[in-house]
C-alpha positions in Angstrom: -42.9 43.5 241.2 -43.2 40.7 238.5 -40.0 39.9 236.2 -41.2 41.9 233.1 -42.9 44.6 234.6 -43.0 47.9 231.9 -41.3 45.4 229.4 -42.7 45.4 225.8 -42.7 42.5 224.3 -43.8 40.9 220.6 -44.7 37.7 219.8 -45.2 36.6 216.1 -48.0 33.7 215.5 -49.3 35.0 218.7 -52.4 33.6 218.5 -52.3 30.1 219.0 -50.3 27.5 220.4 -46.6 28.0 221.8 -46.5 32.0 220.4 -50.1 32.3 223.1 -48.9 30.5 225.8 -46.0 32.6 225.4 -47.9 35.6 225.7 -50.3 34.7 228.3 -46.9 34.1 230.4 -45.5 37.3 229.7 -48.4 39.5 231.0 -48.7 37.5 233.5 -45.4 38.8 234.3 -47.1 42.8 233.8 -44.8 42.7 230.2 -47.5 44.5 227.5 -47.4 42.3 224.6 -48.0 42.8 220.8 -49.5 39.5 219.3 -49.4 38.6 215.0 -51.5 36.3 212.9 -52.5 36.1 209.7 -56.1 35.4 210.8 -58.0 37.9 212.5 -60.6 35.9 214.0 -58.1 33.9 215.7 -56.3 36.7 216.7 -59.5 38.4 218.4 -59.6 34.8 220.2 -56.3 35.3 221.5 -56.9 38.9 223.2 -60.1 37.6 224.7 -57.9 35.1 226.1 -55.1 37.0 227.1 -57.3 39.5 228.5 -55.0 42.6 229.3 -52.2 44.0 228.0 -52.6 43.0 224.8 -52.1 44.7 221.2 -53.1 42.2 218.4 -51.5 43.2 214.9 -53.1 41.2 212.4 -50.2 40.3 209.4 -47.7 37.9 207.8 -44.0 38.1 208.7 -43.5 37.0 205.2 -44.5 40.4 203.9 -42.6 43.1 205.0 -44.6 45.7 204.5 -47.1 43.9 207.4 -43.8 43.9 209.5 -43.6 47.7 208.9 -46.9 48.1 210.1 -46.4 45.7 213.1 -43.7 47.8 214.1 -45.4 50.9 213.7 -48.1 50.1 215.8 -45.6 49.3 218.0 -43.8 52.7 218.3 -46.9 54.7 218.0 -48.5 52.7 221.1 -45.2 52.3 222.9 -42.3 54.0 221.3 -39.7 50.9 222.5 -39.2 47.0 222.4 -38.0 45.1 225.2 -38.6 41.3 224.1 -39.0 39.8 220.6 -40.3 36.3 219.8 -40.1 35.6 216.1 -42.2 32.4 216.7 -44.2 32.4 213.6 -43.6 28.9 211.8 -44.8 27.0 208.6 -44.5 23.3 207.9 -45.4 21.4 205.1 -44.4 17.8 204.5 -43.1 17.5 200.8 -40.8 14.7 199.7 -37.7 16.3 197.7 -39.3 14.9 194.3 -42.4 16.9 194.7 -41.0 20.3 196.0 -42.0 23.0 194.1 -41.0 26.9 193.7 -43.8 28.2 196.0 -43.4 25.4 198.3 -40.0 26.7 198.9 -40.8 30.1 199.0 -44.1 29.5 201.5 -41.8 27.9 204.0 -38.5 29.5 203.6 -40.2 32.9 203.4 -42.2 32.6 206.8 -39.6 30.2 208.8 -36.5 32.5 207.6 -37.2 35.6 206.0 -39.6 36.1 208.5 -37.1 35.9 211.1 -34.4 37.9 209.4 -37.0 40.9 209.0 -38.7 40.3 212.5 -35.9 41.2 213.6 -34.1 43.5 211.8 -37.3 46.2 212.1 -37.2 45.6 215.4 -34.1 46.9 216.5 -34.5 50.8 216.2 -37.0 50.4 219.0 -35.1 48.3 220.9 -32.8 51.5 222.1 -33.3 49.6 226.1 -31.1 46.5 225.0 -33.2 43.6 225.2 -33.8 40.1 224.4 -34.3 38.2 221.0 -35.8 34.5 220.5 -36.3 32.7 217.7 -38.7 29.6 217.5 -36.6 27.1 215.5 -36.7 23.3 215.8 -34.8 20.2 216.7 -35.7 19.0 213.4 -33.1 22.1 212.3 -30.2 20.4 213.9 -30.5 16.5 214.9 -33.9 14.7 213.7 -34.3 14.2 210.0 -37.8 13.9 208.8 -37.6 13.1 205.2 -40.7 14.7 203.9 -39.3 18.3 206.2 -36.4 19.1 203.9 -37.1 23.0 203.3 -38.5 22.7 206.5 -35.3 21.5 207.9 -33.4 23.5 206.0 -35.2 26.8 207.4 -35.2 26.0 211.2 -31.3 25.7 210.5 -30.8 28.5 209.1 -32.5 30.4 211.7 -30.1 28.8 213.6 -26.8 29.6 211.7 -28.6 33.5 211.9 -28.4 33.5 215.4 -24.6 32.8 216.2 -23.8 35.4 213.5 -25.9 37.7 215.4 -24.9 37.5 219.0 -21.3 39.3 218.4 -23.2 43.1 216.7 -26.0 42.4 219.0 -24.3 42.3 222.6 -22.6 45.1 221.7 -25.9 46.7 221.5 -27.1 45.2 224.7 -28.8 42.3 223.6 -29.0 38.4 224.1 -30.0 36.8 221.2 -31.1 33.2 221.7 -33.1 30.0 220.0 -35.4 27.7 221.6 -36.1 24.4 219.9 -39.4 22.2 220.8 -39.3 18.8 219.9 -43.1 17.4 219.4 -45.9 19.7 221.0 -49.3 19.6 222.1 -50.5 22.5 219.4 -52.8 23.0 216.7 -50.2 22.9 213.9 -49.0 19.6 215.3 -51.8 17.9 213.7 -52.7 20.3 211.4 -49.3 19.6 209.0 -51.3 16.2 208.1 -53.4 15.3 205.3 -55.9 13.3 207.6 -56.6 12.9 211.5 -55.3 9.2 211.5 -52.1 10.1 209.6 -51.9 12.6 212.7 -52.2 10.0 215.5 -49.9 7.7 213.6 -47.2 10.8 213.7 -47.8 11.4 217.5 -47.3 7.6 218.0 -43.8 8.0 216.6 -43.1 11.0 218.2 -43.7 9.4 221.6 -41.6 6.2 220.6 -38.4 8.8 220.0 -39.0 10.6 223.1 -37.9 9.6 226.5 -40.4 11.4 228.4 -43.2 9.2 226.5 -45.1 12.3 226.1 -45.9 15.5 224.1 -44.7 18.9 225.4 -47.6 21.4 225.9 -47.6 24.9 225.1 -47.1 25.7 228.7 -43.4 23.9 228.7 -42.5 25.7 226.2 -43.3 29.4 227.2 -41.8 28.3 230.4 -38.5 28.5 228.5 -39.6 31.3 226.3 -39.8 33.5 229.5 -36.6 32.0 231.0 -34.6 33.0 228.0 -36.2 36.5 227.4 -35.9 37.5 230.9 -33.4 38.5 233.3 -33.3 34.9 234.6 -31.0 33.9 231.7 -29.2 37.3 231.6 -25.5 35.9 231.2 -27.0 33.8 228.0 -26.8 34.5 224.8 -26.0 32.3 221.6 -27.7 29.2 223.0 -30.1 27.1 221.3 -32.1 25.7 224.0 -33.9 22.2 223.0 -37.1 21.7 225.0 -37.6 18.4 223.6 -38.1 15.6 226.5 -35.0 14.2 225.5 -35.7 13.2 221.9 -32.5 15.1 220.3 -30.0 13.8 223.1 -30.3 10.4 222.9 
């Protein structure tokens, strides 16, 4: 039997990157996963992909009334929830000069609200216990990037969510953890640039900082998705794992 066999599972920003990976890994593991994205052709991408047991949900975690209908689709297809990975992320680089009102609201409204609500609406379904991860960043706790500060500032507080959390939600039966990538091999690595060189110029730097001398791919990272969403890591809960090669320790 594989390690998630009957579990539910879903994955916001499911359709690319570390979110599809994610996926990919979990029904590989027989889980049944529910995929979000804002953009439906990317979406329809991703369950060609995946393949099998696959629901894609086309919304914004931002808006709650998307959320609702995430979550109905959910119970009317499934009636519970295993596994949630609120992975869907934002960046912008903005120097603190230039911020502006719906700058702050773009990025704190996907990277936190998003999050809060995510999971919030999931837990009436989640009447099995279960497991809760949250996609933050090691820019949210130990490397400053000066044109990330709302950025920053929301990965942390996904963060600070998370240990407030763990004390209601074991109680209910369920681990509630965060995974942090360092720099990643995905499509909104380079796609938080203004122009391709400006991209290679940040992966050079990237590289310098880390100790592994490389990226992480999407791959990596669902490896520890799965690890801390199944019963591999079932006496964790609280932690905020940095998958990172090294770049926040040193």
């Amino acid at each position: 039997m594989s390690k998630l066999d009957g579990k539910v599972a879903v994955i916001t920003g499911g359709s690319t990157g570390i979110g599809l990976a994610t996926a990919k890994r979990f029904v590989d593991e027989d889980a049944h996963v529910f995929i979000t994205g804002r953009r439906q052709a990317e979406l329809d991408k991703a369950r060609d992909e995946i393949g099998r047991n696959v629901t894609p949900v086309q919304g914004d975690v931002a808006n709650l009334a998307d959320l609702d209908r995430l979550y109905e689709t959910v119970r009317a297809e499934k009636g519970v929830v295993d596994i949630v990975f609120a992975n869907a992320g934002a960046v912008e680089h903005v120097r603190i000069d230039a911020i502006t009102e719906e700058h702050y609201d773009r990025i704190m409204g996907v990277n936190l609200k998003g999050v809060v609500f995510t999971i919030q609406k999931a837990l009436p379904l989640m009447t099995r216990g279960g497991s809760i991860l949250v996609n933050t960043s090691i820019v949210g706790i130990s490397k400053s990037v000066t044109s990330l500060g709302i950025y920053s500032a929301s990965k942390a507080g996904a963060r600070g969510l998370i240990r407030a959390l763990v004390p209601d939600l074991s109680a209910r039966g369920i681990r509630v953890n965060a995974l942090s990538p360092g720099s990643t091999d995905t499509p909104i690595f380079d796609g938080q640039f203004a122009t391709q060189t400006i991209a290679n110029a940040a992966r050079e730097a990237a590289l310098a900082l880390t100790p592994l001398k490389r990226m992480g791919t999407p791959e990596e990272l669902a490896n520890a998705a799965f690890f801390l969403t199944s019963d591999e890591s079932s006496y964790i809960t609280g932690v905020d794992l940095q998958v990172d090669g090294g770049m926040a320790q040193i």
